[in-house]
Predicted model as a PDB file, atoms N, CA, C, CB and O in Angstrom, pLDDT in the B-factor column:
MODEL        1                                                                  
ATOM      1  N   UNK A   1      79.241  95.791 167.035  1.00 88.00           N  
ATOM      2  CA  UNK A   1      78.456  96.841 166.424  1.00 88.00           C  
ATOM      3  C   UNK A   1      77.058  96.915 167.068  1.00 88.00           C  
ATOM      4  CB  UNK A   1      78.345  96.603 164.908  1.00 88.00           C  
ATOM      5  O   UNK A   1      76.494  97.941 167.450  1.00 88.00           O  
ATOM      6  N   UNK A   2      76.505  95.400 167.134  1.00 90.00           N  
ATOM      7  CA  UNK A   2      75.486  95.840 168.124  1.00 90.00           C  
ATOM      8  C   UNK A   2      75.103  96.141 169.165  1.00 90.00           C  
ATOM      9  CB  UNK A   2      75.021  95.529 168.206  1.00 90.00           C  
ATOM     10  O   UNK A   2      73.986  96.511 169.526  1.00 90.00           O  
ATOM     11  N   UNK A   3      76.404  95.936 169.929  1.00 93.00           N  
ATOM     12  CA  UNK A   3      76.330  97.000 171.541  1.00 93.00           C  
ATOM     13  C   UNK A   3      76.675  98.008 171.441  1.00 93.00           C  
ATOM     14  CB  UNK A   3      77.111  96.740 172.769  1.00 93.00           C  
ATOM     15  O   UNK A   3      76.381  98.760 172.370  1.00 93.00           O  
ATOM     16  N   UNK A   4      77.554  98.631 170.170  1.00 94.00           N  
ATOM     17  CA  UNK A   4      77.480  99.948 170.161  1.00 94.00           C  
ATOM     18  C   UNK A   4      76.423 100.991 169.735  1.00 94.00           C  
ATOM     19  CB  UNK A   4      78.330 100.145 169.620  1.00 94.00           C  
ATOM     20  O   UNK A   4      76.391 102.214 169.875  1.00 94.00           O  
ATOM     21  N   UNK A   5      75.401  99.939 169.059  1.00 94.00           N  
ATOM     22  CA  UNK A   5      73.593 100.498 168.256  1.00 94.00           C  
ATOM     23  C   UNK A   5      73.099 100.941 169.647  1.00 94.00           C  
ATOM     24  CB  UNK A   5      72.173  98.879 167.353  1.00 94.00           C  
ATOM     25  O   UNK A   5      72.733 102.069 169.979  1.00 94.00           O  
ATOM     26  N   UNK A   6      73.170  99.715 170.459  1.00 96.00           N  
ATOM     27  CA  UNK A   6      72.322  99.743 171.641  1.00 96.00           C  
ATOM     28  C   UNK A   6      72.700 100.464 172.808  1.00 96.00           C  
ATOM     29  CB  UNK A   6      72.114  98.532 172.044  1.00 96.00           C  
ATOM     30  O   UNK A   6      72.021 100.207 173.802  1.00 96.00           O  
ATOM     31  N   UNK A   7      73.623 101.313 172.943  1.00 96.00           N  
ATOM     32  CA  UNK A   7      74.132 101.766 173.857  1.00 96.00           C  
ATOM     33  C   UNK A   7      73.867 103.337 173.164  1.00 96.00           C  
ATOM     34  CB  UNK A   7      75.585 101.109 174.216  1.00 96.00           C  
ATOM     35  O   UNK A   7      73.702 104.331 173.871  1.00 96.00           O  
ATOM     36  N   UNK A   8      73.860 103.368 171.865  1.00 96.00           N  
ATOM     37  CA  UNK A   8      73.806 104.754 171.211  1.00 96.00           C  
ATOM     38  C   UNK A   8      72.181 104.741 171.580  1.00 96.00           C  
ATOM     39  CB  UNK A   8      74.361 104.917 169.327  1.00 96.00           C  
ATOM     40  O   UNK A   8      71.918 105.723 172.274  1.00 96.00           O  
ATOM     41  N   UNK A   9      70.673 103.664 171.236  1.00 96.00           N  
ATOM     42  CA  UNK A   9      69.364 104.250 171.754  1.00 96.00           C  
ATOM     43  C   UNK A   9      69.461 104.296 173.204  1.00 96.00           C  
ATOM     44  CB  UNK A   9      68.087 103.422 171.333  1.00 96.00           C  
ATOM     45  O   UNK A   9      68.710 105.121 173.724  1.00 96.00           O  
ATOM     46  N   UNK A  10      70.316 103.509 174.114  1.00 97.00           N  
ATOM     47  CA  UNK A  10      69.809 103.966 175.348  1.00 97.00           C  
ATOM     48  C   UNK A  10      70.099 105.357 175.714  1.00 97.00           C  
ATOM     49  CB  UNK A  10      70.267 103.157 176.339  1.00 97.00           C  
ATOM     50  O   UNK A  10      69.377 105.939 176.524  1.00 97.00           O  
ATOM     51  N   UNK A  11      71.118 105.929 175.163  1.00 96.00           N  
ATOM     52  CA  UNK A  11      71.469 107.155 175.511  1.00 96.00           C  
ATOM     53  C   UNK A  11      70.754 108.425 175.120  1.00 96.00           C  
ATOM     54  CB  UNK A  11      72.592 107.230 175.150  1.00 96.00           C  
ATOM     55  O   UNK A  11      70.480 109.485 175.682  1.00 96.00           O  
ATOM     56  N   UNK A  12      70.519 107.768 173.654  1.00 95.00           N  
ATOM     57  CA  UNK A  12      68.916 109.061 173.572  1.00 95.00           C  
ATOM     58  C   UNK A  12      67.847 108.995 173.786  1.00 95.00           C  
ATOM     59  CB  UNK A  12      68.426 109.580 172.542  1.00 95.00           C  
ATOM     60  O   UNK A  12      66.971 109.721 173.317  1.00 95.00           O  
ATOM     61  N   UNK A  13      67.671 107.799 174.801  1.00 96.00           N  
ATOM     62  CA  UNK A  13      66.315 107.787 175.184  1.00 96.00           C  
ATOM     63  C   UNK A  13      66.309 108.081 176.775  1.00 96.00           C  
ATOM     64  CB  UNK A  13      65.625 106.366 174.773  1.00 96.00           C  
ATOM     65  O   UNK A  13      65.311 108.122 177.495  1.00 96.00           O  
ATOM     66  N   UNK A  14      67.524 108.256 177.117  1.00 95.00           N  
ATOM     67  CA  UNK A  14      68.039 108.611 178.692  1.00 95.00           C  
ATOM     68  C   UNK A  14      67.541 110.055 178.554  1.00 95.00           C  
ATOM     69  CB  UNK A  14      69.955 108.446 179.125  1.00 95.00           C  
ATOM     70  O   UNK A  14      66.523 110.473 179.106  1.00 95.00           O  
ATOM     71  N   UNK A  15      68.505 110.921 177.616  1.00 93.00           N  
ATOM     72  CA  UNK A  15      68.633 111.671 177.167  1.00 93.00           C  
ATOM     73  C   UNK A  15      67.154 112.881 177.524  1.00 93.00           C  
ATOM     74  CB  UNK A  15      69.033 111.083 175.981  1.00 93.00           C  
ATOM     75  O   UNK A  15      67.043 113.756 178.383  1.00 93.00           O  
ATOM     76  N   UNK A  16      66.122 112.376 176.344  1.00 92.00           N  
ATOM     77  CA  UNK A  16      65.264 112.460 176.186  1.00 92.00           C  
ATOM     78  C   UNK A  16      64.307 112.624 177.178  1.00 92.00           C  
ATOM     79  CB  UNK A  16      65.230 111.833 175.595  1.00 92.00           C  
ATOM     80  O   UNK A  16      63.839 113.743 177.390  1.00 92.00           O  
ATOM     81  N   UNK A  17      63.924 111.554 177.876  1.00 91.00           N  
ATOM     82  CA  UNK A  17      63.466 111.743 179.206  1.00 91.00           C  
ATOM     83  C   UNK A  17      64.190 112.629 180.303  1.00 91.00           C  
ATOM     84  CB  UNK A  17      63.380 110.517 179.685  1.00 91.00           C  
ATOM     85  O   UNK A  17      63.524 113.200 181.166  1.00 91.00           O  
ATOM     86  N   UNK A  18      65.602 112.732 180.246  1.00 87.00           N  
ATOM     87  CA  UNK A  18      65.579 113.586 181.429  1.00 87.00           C  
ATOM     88  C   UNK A  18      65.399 115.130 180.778  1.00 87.00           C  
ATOM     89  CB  UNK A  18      67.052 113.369 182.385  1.00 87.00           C  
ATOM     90  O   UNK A  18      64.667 115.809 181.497  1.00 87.00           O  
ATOM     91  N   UNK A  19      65.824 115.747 179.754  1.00 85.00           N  
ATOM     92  CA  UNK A  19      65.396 116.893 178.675  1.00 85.00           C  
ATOM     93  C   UNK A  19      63.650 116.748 179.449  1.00 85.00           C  
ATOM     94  CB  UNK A  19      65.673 116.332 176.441  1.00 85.00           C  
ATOM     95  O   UNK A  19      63.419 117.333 180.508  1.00 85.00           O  
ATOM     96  N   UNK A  20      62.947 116.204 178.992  1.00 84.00           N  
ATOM     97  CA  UNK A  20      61.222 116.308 179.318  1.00 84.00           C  
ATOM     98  C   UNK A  20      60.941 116.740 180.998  1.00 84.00           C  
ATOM     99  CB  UNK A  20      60.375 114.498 179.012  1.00 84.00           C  
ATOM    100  O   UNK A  20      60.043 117.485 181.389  1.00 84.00           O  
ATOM    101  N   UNK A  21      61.909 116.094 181.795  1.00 81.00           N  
ATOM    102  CA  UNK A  21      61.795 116.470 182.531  1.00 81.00           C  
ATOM    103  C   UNK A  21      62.400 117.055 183.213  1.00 81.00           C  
ATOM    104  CB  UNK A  21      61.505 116.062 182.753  1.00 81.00           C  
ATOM    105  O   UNK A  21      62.213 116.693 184.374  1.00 81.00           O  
ATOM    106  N   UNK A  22      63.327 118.108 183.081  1.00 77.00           N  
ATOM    107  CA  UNK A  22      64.223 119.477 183.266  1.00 77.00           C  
ATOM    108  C   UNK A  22      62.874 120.427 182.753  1.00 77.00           C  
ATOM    109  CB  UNK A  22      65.973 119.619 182.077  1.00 77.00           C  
ATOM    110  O   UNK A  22      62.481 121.266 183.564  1.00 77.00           O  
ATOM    111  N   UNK A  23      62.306 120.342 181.709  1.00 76.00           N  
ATOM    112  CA  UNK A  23      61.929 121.278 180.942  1.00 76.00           C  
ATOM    113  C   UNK A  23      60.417 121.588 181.966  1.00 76.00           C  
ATOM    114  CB  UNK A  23      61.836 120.743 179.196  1.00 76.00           C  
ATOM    115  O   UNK A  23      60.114 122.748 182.243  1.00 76.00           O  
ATOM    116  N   UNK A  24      59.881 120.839 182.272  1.00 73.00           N  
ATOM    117  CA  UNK A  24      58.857 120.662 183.193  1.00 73.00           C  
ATOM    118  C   UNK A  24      58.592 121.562 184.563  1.00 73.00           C  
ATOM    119  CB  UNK A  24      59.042 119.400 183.538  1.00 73.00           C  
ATOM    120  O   UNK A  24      59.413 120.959 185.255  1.00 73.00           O  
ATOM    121  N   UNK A  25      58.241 122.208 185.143  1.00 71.00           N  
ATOM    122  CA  UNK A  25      57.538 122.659 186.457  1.00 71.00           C  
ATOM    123  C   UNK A  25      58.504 123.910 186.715  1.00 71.00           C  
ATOM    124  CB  UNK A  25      57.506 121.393 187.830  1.00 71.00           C  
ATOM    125  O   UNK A  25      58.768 124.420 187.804  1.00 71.00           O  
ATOM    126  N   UNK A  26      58.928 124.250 185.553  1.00 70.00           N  
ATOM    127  CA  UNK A  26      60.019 125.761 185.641  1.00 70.00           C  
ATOM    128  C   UNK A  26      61.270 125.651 186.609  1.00 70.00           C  
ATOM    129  CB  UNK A  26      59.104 127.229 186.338  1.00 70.00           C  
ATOM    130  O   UNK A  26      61.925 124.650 186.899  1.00 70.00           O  
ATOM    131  N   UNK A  27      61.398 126.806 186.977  1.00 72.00           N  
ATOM    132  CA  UNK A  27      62.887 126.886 187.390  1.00 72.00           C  
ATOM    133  C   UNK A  27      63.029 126.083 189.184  1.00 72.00           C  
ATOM    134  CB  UNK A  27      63.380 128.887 187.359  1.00 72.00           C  
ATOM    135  O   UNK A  27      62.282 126.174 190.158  1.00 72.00           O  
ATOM    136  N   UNK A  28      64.209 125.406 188.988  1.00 73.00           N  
ATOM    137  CA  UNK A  28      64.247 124.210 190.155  1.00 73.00           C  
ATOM    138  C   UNK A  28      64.458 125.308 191.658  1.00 73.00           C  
ATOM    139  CB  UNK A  28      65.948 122.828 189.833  1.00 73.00           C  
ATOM    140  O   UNK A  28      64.074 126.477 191.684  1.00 73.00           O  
ATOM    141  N   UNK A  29      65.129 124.610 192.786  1.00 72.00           N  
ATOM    142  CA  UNK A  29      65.507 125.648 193.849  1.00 72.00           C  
ATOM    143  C   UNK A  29      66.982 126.180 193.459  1.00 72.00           C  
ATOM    144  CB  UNK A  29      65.490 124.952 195.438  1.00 72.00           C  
ATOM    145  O   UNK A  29      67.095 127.375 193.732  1.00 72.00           O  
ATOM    146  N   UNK A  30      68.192 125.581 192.866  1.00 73.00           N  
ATOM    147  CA  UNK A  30      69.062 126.000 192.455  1.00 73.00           C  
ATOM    148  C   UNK A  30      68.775 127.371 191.558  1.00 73.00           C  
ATOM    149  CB  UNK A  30      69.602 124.973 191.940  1.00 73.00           C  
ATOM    150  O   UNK A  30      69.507 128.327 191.812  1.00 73.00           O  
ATOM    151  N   UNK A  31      67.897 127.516 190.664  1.00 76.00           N  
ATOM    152  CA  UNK A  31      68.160 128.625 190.042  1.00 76.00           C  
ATOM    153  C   UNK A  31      66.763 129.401 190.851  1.00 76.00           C  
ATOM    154  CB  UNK A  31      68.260 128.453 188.230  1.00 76.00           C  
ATOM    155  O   UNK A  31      66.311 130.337 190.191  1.00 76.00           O  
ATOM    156  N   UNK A  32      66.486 129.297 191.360  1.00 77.00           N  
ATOM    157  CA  UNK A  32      65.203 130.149 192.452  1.00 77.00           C  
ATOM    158  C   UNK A  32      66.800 130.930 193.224  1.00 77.00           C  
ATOM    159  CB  UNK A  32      63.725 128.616 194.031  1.00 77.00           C  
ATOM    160  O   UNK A  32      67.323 132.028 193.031  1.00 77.00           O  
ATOM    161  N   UNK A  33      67.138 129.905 194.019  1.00 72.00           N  
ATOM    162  CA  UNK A  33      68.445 130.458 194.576  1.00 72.00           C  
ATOM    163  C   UNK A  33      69.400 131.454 194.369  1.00 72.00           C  
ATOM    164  CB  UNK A  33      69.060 129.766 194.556  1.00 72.00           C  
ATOM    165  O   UNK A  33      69.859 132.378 195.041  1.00 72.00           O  
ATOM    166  N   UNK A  34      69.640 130.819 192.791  1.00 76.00           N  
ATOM    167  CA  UNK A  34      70.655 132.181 192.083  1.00 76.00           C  
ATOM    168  C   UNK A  34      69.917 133.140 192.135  1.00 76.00           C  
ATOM    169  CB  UNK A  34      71.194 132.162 190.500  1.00 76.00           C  
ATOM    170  O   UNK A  34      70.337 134.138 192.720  1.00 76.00           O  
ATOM    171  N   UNK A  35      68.679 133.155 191.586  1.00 79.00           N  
ATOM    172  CA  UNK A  35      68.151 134.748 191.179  1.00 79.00           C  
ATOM    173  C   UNK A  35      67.731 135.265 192.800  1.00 79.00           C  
ATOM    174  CB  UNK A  35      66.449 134.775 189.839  1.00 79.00           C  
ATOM    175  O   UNK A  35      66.642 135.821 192.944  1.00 79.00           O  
ATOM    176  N   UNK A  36      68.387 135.115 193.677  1.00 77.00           N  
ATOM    177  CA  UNK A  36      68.021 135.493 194.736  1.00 77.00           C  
ATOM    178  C   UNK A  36      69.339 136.416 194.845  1.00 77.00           C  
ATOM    179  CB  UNK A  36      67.645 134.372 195.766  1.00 77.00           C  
ATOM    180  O   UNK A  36      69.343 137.486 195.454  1.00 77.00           O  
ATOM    181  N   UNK A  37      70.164 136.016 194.357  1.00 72.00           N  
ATOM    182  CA  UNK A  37      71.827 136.777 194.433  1.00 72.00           C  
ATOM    183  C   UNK A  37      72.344 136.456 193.283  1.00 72.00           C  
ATOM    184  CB  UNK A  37      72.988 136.245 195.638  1.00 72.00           C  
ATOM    185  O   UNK A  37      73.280 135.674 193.451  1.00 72.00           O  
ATOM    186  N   UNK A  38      72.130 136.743 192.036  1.00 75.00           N  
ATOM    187  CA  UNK A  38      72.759 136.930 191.217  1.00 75.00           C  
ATOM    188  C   UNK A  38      74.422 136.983 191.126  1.00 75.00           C  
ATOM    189  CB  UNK A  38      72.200 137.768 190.961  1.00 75.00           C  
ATOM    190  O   UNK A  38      74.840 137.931 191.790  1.00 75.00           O  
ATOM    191  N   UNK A  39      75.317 136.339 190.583  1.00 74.00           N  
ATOM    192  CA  UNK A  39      77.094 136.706 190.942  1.00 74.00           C  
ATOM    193  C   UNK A  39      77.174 134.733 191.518  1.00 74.00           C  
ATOM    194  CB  UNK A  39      77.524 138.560 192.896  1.00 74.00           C  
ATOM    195  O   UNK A  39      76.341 133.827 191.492  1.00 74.00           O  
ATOM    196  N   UNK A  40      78.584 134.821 191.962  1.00 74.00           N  
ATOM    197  CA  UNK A  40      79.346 133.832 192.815  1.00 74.00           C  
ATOM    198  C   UNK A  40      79.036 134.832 194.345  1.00 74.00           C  
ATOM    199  CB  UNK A  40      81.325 133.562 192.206  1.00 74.00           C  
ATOM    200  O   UNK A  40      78.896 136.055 194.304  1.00 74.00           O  
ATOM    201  N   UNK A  41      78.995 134.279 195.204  1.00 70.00           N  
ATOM    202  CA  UNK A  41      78.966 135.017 196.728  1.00 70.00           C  
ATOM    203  C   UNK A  41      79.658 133.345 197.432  1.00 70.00           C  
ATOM    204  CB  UNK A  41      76.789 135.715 197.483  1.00 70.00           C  
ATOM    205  O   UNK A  41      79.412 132.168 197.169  1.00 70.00           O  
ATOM    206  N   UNK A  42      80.306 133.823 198.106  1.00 73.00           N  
ATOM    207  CA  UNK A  42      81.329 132.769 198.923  1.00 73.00           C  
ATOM    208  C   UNK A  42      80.393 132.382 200.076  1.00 73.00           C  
ATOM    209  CB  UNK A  42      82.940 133.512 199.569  1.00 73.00           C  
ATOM    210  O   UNK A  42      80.671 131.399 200.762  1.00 73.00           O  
ATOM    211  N   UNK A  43      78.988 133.318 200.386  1.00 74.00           N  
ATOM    212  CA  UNK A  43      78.693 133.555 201.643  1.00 74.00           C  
ATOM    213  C   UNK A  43      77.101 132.985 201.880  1.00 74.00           C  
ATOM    214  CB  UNK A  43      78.936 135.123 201.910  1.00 74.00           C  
ATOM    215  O   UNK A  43      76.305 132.945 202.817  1.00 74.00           O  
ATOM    216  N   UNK A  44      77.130 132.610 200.592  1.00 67.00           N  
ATOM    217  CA  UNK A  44      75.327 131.969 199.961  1.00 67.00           C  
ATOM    218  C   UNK A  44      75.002 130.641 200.811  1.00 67.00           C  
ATOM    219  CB  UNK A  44      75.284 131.311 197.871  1.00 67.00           C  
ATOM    220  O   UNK A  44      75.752 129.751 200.410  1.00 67.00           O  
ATOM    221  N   UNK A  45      74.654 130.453 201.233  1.00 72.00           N  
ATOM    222  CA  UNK A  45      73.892 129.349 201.951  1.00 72.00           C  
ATOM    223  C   UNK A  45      72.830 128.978 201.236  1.00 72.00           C  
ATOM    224  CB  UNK A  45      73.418 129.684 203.265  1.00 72.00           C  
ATOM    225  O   UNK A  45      72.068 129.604 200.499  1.00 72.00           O  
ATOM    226  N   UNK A  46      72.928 127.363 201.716  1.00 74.00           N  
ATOM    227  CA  UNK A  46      71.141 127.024 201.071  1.00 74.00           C  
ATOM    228  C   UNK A  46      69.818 127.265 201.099  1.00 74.00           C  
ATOM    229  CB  UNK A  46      70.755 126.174 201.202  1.00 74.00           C  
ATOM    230  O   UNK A  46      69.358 127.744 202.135  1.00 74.00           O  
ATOM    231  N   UNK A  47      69.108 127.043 200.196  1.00 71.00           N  
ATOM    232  CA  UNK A  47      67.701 127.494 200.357  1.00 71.00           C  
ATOM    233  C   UNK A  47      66.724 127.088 201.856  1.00 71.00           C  
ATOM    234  CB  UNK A  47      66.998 126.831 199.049  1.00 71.00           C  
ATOM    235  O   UNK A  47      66.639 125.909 202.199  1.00 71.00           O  
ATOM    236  N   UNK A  48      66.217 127.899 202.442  1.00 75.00           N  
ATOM    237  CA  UNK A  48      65.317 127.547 203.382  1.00 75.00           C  
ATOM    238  C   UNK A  48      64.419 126.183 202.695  1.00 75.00           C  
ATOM    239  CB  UNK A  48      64.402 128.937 203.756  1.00 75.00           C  
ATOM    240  O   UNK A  48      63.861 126.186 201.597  1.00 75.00           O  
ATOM    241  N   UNK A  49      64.469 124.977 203.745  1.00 76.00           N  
ATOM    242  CA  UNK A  49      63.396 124.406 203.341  1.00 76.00           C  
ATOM    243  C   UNK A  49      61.644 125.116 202.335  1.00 76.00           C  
ATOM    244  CB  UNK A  49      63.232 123.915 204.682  1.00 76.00           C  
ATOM    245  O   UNK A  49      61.166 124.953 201.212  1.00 76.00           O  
ATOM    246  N   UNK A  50      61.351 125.708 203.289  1.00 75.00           N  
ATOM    247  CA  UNK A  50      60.194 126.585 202.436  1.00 75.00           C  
ATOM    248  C   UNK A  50      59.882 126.707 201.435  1.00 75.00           C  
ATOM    249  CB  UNK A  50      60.157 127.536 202.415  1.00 75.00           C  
ATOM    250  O   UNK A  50      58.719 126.677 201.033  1.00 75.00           O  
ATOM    251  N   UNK A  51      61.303 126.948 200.518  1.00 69.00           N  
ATOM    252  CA  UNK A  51      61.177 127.685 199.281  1.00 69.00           C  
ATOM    253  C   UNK A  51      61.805 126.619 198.622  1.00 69.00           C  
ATOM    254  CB  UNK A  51      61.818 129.181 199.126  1.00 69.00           C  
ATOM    255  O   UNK A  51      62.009 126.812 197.423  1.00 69.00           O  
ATOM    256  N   UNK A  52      62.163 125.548 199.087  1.00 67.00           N  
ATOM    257  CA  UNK A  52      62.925 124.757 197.689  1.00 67.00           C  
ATOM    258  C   UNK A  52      61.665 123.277 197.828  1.00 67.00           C  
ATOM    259  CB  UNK A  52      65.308 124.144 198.059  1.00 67.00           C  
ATOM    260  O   UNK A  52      60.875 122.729 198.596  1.00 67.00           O  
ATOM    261  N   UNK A  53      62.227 123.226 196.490  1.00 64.00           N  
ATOM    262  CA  UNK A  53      61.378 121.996 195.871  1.00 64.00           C  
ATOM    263  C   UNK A  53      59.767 122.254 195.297  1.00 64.00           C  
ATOM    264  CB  UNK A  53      61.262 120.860 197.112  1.00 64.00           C  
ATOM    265  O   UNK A  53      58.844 121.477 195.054  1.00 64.00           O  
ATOM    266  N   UNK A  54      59.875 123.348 195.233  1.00 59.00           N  
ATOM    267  CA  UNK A  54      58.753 124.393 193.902  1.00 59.00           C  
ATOM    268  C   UNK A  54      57.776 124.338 195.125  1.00 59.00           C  
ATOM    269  CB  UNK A  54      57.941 123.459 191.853  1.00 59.00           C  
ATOM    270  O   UNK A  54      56.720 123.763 194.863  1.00 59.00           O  
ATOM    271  N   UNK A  55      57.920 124.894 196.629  1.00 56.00           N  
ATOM    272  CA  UNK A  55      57.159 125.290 196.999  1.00 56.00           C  
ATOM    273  C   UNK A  55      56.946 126.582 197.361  1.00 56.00           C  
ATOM    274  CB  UNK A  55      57.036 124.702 197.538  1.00 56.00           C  
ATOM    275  O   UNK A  55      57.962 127.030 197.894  1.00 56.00           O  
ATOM    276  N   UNK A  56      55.968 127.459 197.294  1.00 59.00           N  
ATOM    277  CA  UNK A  56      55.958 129.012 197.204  1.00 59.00           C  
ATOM    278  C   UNK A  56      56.234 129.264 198.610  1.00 59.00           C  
ATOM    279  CB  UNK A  56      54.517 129.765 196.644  1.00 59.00           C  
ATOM    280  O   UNK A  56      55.837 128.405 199.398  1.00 59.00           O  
ATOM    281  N   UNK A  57      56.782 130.185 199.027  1.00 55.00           N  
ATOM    282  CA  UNK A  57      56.364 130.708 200.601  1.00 55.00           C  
ATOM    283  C   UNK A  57      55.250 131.319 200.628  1.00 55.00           C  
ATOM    284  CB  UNK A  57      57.280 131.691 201.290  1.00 55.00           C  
ATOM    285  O   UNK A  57      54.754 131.944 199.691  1.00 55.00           O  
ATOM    286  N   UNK A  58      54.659 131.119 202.053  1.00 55.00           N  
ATOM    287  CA  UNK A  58      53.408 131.290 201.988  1.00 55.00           C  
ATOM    288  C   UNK A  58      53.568 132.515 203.981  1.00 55.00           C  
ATOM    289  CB  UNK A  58      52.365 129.277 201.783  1.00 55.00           C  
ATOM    290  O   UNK A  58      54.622 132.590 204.612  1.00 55.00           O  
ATOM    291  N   UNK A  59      52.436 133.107 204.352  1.00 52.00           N  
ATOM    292  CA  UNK A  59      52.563 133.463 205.663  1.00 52.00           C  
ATOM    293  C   UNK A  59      53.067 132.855 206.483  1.00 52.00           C  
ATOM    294  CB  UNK A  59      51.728 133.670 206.113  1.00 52.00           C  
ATOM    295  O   UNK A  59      53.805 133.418 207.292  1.00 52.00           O  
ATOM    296  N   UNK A  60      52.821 131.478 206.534  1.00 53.00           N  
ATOM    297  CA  UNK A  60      53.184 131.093 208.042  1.00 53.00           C  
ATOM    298  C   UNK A  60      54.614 130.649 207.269  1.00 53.00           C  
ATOM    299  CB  UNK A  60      52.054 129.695 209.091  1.00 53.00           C  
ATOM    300  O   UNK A  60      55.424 131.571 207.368  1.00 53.00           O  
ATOM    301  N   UNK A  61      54.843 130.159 206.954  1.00 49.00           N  
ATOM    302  CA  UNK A  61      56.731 130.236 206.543  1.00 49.00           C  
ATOM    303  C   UNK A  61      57.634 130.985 206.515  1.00 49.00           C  
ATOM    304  CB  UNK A  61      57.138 130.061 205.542  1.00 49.00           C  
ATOM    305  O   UNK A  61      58.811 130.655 206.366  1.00 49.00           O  
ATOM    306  N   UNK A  62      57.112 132.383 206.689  1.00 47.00           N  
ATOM    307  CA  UNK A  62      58.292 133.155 206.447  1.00 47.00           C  
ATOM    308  C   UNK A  62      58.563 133.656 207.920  1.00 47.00           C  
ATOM    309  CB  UNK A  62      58.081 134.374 205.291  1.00 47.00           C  
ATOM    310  O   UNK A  62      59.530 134.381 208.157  1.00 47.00           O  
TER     311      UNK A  62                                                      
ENDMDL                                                                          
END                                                                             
């Protein structure tokens, strides 16, 4: 019973922290991505370095 207590807080405290930090610095490059093409497309390739990992494009990047 008590590895099953303790296995039930680690999980909402896993939980928890990764929730805090999903919720944090807005939308990731995956969904930057989607809203770039909205749908399934067979033909989507990945994000340019540039633009993923919450960095804006800027002049000299594009």
């Amino acid at each position: 019973m008590i590895d099953v207590l303790h296995k039930a807080v680690h999980a909402f405290a896993t939980g928890a922290v990764v929730d805090a930090l999903a919720a944090r610095g807005g939308p990731g490059p995956g969904q930057r991505h989607a809203a770039l093409r909205p749908g399934r497309h067979v033909d989507a390739g990945p994000l340019p370095r540039s633009r993923a990992h919450g960095r804006e494009p800027s002049s000299n990047n594009l």
